[in-house]
C-alpha positions as a printed Julia matrix, in Angstrom:
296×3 Matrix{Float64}:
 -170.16  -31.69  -134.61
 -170.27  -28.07  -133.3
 -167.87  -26.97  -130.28
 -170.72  -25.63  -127.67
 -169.19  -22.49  -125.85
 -168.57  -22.95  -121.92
 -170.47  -19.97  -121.31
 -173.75  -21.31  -123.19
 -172.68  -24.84  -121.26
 -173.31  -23.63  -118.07
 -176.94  -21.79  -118.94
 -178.48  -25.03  -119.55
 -179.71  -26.69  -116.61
 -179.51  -24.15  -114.11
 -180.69  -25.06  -110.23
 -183.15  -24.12  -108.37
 -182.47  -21.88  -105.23
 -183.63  -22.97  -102.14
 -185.91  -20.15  -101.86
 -187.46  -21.21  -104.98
 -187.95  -24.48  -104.16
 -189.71  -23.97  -101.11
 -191.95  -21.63  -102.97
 -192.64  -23.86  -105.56
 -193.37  -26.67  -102.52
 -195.7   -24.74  -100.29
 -197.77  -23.45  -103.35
 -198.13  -27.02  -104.76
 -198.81  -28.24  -101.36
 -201.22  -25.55  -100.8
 -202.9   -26.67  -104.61
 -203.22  -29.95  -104.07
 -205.02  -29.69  -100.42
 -207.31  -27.33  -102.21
 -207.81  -29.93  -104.96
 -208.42  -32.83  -101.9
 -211.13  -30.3   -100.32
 -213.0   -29.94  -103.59
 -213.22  -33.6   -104.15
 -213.93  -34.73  -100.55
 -215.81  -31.62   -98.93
 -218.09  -30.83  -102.03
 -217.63  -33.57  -105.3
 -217.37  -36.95  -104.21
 -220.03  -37.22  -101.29
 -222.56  -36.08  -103.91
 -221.51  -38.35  -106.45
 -220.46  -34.98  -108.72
 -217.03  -36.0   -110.84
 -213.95  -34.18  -112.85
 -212.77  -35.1   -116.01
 -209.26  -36.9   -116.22
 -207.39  -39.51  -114.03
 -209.56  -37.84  -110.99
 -213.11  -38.83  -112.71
 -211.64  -42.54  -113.34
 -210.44  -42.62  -109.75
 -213.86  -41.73  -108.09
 -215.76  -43.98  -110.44
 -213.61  -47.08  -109.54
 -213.53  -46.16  -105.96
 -217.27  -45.93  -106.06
 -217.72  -49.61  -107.44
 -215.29  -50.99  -105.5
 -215.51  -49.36  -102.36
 -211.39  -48.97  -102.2
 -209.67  -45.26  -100.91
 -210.15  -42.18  -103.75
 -206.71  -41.6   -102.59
 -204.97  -45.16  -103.55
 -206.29  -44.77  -107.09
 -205.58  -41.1   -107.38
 -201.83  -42.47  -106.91
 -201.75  -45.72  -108.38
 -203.48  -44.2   -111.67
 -200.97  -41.55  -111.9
 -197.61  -43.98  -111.02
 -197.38  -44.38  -114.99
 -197.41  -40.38  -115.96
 -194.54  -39.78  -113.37
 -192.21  -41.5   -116.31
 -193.8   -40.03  -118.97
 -194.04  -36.69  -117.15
 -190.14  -37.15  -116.92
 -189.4   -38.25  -120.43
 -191.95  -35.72  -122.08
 -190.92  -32.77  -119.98
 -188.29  -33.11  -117.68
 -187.34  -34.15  -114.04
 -188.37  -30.79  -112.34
 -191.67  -31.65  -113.86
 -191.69  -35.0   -112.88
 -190.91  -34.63  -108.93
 -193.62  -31.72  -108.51
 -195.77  -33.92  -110.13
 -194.97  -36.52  -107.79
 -195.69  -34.24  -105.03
 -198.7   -32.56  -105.83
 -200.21  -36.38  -106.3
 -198.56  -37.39  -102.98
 -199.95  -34.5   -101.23
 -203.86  -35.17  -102.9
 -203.7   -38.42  -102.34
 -202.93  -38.42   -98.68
 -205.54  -35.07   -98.6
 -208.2   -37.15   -99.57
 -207.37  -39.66   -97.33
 -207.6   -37.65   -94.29
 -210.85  -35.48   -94.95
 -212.87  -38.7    -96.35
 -214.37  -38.88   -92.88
 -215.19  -35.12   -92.8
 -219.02  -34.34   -94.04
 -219.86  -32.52   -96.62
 -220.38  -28.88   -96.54
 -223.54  -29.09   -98.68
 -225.96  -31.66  -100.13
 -227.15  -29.94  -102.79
 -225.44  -30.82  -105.78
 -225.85  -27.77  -107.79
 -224.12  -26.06  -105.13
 -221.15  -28.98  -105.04
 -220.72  -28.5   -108.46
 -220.05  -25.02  -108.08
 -218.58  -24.64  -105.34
 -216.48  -27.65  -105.97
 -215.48  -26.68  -109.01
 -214.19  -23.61  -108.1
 -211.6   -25.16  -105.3
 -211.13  -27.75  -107.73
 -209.89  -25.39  -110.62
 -208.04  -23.05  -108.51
 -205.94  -25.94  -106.89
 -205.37  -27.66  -109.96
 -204.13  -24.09  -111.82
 -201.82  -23.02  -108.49
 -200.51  -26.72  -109.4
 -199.51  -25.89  -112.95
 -198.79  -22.74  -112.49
 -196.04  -23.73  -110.25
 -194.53  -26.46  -112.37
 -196.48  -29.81  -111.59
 -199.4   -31.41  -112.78
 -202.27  -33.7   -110.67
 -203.84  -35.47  -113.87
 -201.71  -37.6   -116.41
 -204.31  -37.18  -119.11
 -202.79  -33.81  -120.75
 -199.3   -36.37  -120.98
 -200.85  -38.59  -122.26
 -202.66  -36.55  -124.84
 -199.36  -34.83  -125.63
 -197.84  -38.54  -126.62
 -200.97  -39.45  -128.62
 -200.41  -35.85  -130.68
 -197.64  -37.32  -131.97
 -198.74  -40.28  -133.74
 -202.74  -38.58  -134.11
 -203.95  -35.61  -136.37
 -205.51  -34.26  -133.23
 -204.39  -31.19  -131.11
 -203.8   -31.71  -127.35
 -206.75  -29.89  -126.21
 -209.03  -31.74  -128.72
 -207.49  -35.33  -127.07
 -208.24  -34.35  -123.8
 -211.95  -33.14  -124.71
 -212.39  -36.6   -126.07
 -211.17  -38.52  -123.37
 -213.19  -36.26  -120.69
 -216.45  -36.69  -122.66
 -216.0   -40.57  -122.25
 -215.07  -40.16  -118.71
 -217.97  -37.94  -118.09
 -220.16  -39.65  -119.77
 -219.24  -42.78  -117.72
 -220.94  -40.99  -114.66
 -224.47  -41.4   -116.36
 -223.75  -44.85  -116.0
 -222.47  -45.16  -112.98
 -224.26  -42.11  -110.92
 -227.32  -41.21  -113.07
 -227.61  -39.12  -116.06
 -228.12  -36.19  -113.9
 -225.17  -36.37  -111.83
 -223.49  -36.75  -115.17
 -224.75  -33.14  -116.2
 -223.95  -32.14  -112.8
 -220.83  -33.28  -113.42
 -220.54  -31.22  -116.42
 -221.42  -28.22  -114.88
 -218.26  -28.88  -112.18
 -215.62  -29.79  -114.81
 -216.49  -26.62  -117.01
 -216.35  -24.29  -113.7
 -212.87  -26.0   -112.95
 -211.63  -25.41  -116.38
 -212.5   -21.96  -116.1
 -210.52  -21.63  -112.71
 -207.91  -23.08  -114.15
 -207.46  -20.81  -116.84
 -208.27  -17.77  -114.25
 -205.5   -19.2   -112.04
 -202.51  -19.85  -114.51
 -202.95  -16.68  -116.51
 -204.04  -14.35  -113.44
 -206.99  -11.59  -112.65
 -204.72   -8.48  -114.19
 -205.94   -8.1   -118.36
 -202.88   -6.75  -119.95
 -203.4    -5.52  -123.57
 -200.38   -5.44  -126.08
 -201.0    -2.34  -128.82
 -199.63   -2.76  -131.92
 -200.14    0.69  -133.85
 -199.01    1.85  -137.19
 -199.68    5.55  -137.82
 -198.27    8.36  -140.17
 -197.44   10.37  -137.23
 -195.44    7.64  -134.82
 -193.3    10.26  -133.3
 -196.4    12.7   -132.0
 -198.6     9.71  -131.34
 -195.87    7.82  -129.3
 -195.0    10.95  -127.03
 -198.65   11.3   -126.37
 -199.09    8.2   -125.26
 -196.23    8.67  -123.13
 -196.95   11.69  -121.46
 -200.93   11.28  -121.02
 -200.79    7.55  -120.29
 -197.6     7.61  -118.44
 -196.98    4.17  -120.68
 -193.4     3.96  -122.32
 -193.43    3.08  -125.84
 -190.9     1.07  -128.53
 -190.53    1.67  -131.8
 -190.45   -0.91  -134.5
 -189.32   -0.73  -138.04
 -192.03   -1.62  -140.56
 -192.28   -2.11  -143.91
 -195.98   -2.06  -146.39
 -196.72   -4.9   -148.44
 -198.35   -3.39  -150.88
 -196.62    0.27  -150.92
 -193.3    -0.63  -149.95
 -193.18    2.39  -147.7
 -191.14    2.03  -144.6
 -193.45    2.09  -141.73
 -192.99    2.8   -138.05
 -195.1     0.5   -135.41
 -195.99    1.39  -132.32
 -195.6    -1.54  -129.73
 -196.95   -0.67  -126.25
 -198.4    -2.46  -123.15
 -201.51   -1.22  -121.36
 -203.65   -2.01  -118.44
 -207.58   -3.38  -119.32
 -208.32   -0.17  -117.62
 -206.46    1.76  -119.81
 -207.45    0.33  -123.24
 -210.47    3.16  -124.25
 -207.93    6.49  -122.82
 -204.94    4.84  -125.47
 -207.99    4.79  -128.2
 -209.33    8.33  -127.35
 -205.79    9.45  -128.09
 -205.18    7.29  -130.91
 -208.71    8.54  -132.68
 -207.62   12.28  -131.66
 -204.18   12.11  -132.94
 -204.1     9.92  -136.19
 -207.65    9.05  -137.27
 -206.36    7.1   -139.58
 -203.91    5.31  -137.92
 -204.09    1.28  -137.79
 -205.21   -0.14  -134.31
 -204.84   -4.04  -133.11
 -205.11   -4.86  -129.29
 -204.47   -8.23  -127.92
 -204.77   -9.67  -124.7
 -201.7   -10.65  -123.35
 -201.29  -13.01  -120.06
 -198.11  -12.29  -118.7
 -195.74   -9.38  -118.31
 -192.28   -9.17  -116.71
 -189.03   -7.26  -116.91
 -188.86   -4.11  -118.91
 -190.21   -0.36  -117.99
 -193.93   -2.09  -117.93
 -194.2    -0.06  -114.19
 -196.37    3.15  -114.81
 -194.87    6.56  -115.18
 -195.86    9.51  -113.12
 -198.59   11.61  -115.58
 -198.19   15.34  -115.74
């Protein structure tokens, strides 16, 4: 057995500041009232449903006449363990929270009216809350639907990806609606769970569109300080080598602003012609000299 050294001991589990955690609190507070608005302001009183653990809990507490909120928790009790086994305990207790926090949300504004009747404009407008909530949620380290859990157990054992597992599962829940609410609060329905995932996605990966540039020219060093000095974008250097030539190559790795993307290929197509071009979106950027320079 390999001797682990102390220094790589103590980067394992490292703890959370305070500041941190209350952070991480008051945004997944903050998600999971928007979630409880979205369900009891806009979805629920117009019979419109999400996908997941949610759509199961307002379908049972439609037929039985029981609190939203008491099956949004006692459906979710059995991903807390998995959620803790699967991913860790940090996982687990925001998890905990976020449901808490819903379920009590729900609770309270169940008396409230709706803000709308129309449920076009529920589904919308639901939706949206809905997604954003559920995104601040993940994107701060918790999760208010066991479903994706379970669907990462079930990858395990079945040749399906996660995201195909949960599409499966929703379709059944959705399609449980017609049932239950009509057929065309199921397609409502639809409409509200695809808005959501779209918020969600929004939320977790943010508004900015950052593009990685991945450039391989004959003329790296010219092209590079061009980029530099016109774009005020710093620029790395990567060793490269041709398949097919065996030539040693360099790349040109840089990150750009959406906004940015056609000056970089004006002076791309100005300097090297023939120089190869891929652009990417990326979702995330941190650390580094990403910050702009000053252009002269």
């Amino acid at each position: 057995m390999g001797i682990v050294a102390p220094e790589l001991e103590k980067m394992d589990h490292q703890k959370l500041t305070i500041t941190k955690v209350l952070k991480r609190g008051t945004l997944i507070l903050l998600g999971a009232v928007l979630v409880a608005v979205g369900l009891e302001i806009f979805l629920v009183p117009n019979q419109v449903i999400d996908g997941g653990i949610v759509g199961i809990s307002i379908i049972l507490s439609h037929l039985t006449g029981l609190s939203l909120g008491a099956f949004l928790f006692v459906l979710n009790i059995p991903f807390f363990f998995l959620g803790y086994k699967q991913i860790g305990k940090t996982f687990a207790i925001s998890t905990l929270f976020g449901v808490i926090v819903m379920s009590v949300g729900t609770s309270l504004l169940h008396p409230v009216p709706p803000l709308t009747d129309d449920p076009l404009l529920a589904a919308v407008f639901g939706g949206i809350i809905l997604g954003i909530g559920i995104g601040i949620v993940i994107r701060y380290g918790g999760s208010l639907d066991g479903t994706e859990i379970l669907a990462i157990m079930f990858n395990k054992k079945l040749p399906f990806s996660v995201g195909q597992t949960v599409m499966f599962f929703n379709i059944f829940i959705l399609g449980s609606a017609g049932f239950v609410f009509g057929w065309d609060r199921a397609m409502y329905s639809l409409i509200a769970y695809f808005i959501a995932f779209k918020m969600i996605d929004t939320t977790i990966e943010g508004f900015d569109e950052t593009k990685s540039v991945w450039i391989i020219s004959d003329k790296p060093e010219k092209l590079g300080q061009c980029i530099l000095n016109r774009l005020g974008r710093g620029v790395t250097y990567l060793s490269g080598e041709g398949a097919y030539t065996g030539d040693d190559k360099k790349v040109i790795f840089c990150v750009v602003t959406r906004l940015e993307e056609a000056k970089l290929k004006s002076i791309v197509e100005e300097v090297d012609p023939e120089a190869f071009l891929a652009i990417g979106n990326i979702h995330e950027v941190r650390g580094g000299r990403f910050k702009k320079r000053d252009i002269h």
